[in-house]
One Martini backbone bead per residue (centre of mass of N, CA, C, O) as a GRO file, in nm:
protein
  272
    1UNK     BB    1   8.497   8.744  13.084
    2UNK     BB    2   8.770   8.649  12.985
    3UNK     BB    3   9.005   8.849  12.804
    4UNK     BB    4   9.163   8.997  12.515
    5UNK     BB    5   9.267   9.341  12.398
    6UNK     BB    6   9.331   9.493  12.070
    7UNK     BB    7   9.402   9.856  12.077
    8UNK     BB    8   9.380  10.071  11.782
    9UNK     BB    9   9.545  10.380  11.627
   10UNK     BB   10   9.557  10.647  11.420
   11UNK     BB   11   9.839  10.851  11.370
   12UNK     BB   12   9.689  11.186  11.260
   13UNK     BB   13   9.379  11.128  11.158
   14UNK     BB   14   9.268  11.435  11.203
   15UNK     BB   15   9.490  11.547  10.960
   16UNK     BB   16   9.374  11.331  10.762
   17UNK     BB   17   9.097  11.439  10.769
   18UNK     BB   18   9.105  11.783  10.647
   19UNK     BB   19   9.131  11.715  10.380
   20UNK     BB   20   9.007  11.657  10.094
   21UNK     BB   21   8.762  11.424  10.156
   22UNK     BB   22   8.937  11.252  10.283
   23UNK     BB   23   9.176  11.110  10.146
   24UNK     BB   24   9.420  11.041  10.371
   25UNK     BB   25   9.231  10.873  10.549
   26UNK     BB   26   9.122  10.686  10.380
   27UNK     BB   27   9.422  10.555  10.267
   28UNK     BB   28   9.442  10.448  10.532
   29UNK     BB   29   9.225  10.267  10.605
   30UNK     BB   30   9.294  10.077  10.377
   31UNK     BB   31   9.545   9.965  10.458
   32UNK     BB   32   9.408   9.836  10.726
   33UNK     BB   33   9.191   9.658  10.546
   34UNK     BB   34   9.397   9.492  10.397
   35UNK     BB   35   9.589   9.353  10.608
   36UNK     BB   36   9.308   9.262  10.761
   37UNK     BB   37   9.211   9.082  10.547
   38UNK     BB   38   9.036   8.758  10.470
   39UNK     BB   39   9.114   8.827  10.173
   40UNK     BB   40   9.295   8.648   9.956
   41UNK     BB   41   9.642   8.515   9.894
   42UNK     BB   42   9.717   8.622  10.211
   43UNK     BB   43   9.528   8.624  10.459
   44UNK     BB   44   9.602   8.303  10.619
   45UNK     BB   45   9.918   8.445  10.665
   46UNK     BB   46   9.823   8.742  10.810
   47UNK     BB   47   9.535   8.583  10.979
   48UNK     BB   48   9.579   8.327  11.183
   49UNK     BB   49   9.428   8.490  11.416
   50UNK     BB   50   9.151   8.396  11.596
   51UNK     BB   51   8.913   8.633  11.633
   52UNK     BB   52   8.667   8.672  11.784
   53UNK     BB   53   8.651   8.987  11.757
   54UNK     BB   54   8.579   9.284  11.546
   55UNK     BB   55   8.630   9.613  11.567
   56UNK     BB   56   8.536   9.937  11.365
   57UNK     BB   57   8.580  10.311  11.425
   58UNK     BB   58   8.702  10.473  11.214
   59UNK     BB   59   9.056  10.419  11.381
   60UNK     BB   60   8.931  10.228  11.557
   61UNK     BB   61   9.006   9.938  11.726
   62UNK     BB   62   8.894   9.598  11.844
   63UNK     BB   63   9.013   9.314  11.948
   64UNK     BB   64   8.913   8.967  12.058
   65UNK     BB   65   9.060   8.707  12.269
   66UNK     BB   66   9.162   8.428  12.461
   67UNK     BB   67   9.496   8.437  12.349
   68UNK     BB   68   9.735   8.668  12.478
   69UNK     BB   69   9.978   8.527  12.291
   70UNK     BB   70   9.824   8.555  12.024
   71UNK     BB   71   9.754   8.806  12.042
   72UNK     BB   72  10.025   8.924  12.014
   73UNK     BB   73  10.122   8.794  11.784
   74UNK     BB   74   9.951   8.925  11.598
   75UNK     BB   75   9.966   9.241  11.666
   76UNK     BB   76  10.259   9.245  11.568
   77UNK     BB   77  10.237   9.139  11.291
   78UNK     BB   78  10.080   9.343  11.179
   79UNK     BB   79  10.237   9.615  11.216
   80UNK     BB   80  10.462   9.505  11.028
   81UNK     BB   81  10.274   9.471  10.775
   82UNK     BB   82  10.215   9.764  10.772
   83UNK     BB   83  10.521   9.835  10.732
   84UNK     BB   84  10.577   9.665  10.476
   85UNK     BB   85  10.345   9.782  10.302
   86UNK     BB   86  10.493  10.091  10.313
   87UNK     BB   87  10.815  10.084  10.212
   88UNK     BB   88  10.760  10.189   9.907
   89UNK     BB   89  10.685  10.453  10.019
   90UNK     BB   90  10.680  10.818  10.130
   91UNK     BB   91  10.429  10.691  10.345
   92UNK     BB   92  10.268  10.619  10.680
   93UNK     BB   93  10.064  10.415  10.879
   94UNK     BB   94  10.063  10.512  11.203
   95UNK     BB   95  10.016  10.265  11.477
   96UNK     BB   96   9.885  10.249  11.773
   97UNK     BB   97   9.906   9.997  12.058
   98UNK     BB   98   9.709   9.736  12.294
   99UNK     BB   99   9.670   9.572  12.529
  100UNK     BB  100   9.463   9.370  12.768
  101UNK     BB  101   9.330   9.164  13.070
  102UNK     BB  102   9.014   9.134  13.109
  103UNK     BB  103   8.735   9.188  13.137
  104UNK     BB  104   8.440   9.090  12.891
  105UNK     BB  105   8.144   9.260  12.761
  106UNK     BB  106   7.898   9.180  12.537
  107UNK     BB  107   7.687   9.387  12.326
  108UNK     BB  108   7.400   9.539  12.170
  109UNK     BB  109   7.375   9.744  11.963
  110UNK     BB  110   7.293  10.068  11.921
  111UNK     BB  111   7.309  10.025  11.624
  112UNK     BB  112   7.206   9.779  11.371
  113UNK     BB  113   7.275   9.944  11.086
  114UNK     BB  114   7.607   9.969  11.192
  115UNK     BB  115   7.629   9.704  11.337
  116UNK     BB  116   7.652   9.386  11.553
  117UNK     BB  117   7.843   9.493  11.846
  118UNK     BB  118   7.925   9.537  12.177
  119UNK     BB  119   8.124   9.642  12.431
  120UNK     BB  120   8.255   9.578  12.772
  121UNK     BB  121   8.551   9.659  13.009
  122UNK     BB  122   8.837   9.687  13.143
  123UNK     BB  123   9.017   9.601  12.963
  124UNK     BB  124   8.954   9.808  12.736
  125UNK     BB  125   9.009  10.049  12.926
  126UNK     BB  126   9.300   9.988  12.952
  127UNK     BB  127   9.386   9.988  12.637
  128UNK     BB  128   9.329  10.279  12.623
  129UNK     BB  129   9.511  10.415  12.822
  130UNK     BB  130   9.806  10.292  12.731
  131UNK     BB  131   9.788  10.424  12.449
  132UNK     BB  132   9.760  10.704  12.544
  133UNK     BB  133  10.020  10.691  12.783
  134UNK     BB  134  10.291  10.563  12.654
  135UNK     BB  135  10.376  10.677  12.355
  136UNK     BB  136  10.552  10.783  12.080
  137UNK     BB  137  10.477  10.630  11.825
  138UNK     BB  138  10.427  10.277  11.690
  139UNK     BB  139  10.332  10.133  11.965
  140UNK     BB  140  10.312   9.820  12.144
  141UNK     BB  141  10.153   9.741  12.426
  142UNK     BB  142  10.135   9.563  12.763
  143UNK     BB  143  10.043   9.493  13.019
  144UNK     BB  144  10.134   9.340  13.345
  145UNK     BB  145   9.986   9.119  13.295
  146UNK     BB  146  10.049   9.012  13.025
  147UNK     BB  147  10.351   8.997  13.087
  148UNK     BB  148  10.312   8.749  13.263
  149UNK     BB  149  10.198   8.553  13.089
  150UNK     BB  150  10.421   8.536  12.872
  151UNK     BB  151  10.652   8.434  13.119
  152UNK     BB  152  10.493   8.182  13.200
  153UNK     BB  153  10.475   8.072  12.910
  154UNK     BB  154  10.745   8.137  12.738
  155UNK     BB  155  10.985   8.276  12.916
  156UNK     BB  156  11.280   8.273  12.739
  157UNK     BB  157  11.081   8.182  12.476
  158UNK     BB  158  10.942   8.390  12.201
  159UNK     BB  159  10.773   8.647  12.275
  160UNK     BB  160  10.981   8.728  12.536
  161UNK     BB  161  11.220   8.871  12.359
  162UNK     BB  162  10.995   9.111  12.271
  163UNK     BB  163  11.021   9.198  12.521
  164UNK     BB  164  10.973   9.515  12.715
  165UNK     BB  165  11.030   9.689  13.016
  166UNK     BB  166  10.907  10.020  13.108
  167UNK     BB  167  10.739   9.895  13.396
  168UNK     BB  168  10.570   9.737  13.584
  169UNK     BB  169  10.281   9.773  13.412
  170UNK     BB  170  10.464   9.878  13.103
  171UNK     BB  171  10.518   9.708  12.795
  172UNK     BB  172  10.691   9.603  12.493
  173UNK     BB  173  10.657   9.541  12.158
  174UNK     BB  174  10.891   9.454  11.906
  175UNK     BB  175  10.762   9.428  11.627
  176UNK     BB  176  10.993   9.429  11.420
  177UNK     BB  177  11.039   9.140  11.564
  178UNK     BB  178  10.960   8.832  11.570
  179UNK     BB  179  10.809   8.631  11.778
  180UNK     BB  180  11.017   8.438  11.648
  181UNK     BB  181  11.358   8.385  11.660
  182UNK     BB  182  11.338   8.179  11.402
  183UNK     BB  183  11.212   8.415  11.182
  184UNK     BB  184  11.453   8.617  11.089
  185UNK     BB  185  11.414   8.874  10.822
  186UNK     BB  186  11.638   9.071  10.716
  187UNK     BB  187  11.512   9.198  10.497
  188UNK     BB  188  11.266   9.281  10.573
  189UNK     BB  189  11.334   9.460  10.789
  190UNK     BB  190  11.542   9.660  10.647
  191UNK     BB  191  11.323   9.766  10.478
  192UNK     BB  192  11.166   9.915  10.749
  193UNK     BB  193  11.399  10.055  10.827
  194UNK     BB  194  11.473  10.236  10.547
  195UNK     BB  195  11.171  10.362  10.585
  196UNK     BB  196  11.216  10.516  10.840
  197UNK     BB  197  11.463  10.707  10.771
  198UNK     BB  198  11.282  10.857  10.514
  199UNK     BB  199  11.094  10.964  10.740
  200UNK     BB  200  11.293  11.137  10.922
  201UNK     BB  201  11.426  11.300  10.694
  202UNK     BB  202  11.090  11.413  10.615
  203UNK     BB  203  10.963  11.447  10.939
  204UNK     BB  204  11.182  11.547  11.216
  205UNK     BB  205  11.120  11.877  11.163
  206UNK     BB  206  10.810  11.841  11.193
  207UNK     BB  207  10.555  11.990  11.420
  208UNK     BB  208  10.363  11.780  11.370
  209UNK     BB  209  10.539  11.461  11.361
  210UNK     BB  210  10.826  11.420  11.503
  211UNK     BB  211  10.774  11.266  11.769
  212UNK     BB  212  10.716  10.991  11.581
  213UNK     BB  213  10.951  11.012  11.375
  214UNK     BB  214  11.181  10.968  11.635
  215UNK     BB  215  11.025  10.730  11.741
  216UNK     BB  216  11.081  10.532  11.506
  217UNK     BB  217  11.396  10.519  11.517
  218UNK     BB  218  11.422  10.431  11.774
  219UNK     BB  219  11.266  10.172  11.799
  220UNK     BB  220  11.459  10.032  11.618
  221UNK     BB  221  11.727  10.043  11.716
  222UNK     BB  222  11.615   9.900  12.017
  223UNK     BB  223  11.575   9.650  11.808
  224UNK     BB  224  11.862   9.552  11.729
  225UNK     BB  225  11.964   9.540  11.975
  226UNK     BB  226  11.846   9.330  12.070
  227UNK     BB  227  11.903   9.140  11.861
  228UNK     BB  228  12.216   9.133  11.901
  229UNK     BB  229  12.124   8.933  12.135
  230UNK     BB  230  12.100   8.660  11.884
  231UNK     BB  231  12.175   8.833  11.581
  232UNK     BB  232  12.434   8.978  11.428
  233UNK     BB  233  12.409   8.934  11.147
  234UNK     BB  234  12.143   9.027  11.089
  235UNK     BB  235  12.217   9.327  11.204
  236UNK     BB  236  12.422   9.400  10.985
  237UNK     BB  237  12.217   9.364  10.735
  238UNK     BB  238  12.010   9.585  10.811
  239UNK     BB  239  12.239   9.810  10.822
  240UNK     BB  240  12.317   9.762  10.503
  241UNK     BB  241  11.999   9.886  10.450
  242UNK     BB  242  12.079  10.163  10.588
  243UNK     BB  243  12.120  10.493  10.583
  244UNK     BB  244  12.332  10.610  10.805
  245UNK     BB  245  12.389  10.891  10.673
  246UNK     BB  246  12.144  11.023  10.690
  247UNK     BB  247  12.124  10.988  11.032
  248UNK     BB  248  12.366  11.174  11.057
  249UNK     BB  249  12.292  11.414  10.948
  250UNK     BB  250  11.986  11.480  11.022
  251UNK     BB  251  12.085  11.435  11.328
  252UNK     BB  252  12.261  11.705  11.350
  253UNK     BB  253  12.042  11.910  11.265
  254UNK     BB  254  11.818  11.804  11.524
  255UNK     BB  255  11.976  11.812  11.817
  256UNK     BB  256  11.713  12.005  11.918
  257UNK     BB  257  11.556  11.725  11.941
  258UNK     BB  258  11.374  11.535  12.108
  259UNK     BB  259  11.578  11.217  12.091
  260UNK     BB  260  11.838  11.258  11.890
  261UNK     BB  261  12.085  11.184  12.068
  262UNK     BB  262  12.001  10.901  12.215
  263UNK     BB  263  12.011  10.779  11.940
  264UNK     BB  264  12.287  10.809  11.824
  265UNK     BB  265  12.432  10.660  12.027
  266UNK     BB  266  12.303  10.428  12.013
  267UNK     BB  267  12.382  10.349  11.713
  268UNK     BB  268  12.670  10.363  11.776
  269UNK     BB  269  12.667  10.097  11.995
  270UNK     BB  270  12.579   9.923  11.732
  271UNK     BB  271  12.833   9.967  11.536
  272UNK     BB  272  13.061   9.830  11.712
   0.00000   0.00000   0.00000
């Protein structure tokens, strides 16, 4: 059967397994549990995408659903809650993940102890291979396949604006961006945004995290150009709530870090 599978995993989440009980692993694991749950007076808000099922172990997902669509603009749309719902804290948990649709075969859980099923097919294997090679950063991929279909089905309008595409086989959704392009709440991104800034200037020049916070400011920046040939006022909006001075100054001291120079231009001409 056809199926859309979205996989994804916690970024650095072996580093933050190796603490003293695995307290920051568990706390991360707890944030994706809380964003994702069911329960609660905001769940029917954040988890409108009926998938058909739902699988987790340790750090890593797989959703699936019916349809592509449908599956895409949920899969963004957690992507932002999980990064608003992190946006008032000094970390983040960084997730990055991947779409792909085409065969998936349910079958009978290894162990039935602890599981209800398993999965097993094309797509799946796609998804997991996206994610490993699409790129640094909570970036969240589309096969050329998904891609393909939502250009079809949604053309010019939908969530065809935040398709990025970033080679024949292999596109990014912009999650920062919502889904609808009329439903775009400049302080929500803003927030976003402001918290990505803070993050760069706390772990730009860490060793260990550096590639995926570089990337992280990267991806906001070409989420507002994108914006900027939308609503260009939204995009003022957002960056008068982003501390531009710090990232220029974190970025001047950085220039030897790779992707921060042109991080710094891009970011130049969204300011024109």
């Amino acid at each position: 059967m056809k199926r859309v599978v979205f996989f994804a995993d916690i970024l650095g989440f072996g580093n933050l397994s190796r603490g003293s009980g695995a307290a920051s692993a568990l706390d991360a694991l707890s944030d994706v549990a809380r964003v994702l749950s069911k329960d609660g007076p905001v769940s029917d808000f954040l988890n409108r995408y009926p998938w058909e099922k739902r699988f987790g172990l340790s750090d890593s997902l797989f959703l699936v659903g019916t349809d592509p669509i449908g599956a895409c603009e949920a899969a963004a749309e957690f992507f932002f809650n999980l990064a608003f719902y992190n946006s008032t804290v000094d970390w983040a948990v960084l997730m990055r993940g991947a779409l792909a649709f085409g065969e998936v075969q349910y079958a009978a859980p290894l162990f039935p102890e602890t599981a209800g099923a398993n999965l097993a097919g094309e797509a799946v294997v796609e998804a997991v291979t996206l994610e490993k090679t699409g790129g640094k950063g909570p970036r969240l991929f589309v096969s050329g396949a998904v891609a393909d279909l939502i250009m079809q089905n949604t053309g010019s309008g939908g969530i065809s604006w935040i398709l990025d595409r970033c080679s024949e086989n292999l596109c990014e959704l912009l999650w920062l961006l919502p889904p609808n392009p009329t439903r775009i709440n400049g302080g929500m991104v803003g927030q976003v945004a402001d918290a990505v800034v803070r993050l760069f200037k706390r772990y730009g020049g860490d060793s260990q995290f550096s590639a995926h916070y570089v990337a992280y400011l990267d991806f906001v920046v070409r989420s507002l150009l994108c914006l900027r040939e939308q609503n260009l006022n939204e995009v003022k909006a957002v960056l008068r709530q982003m501390d531009l001075e710090r990232i220029e100054l974190c970025g001047k001291h950085l220039m030897g870090v790779p992707g921060v120079p042109v991080i710094l231009e891009r970011l130049k001409s969204l300011c024109e």
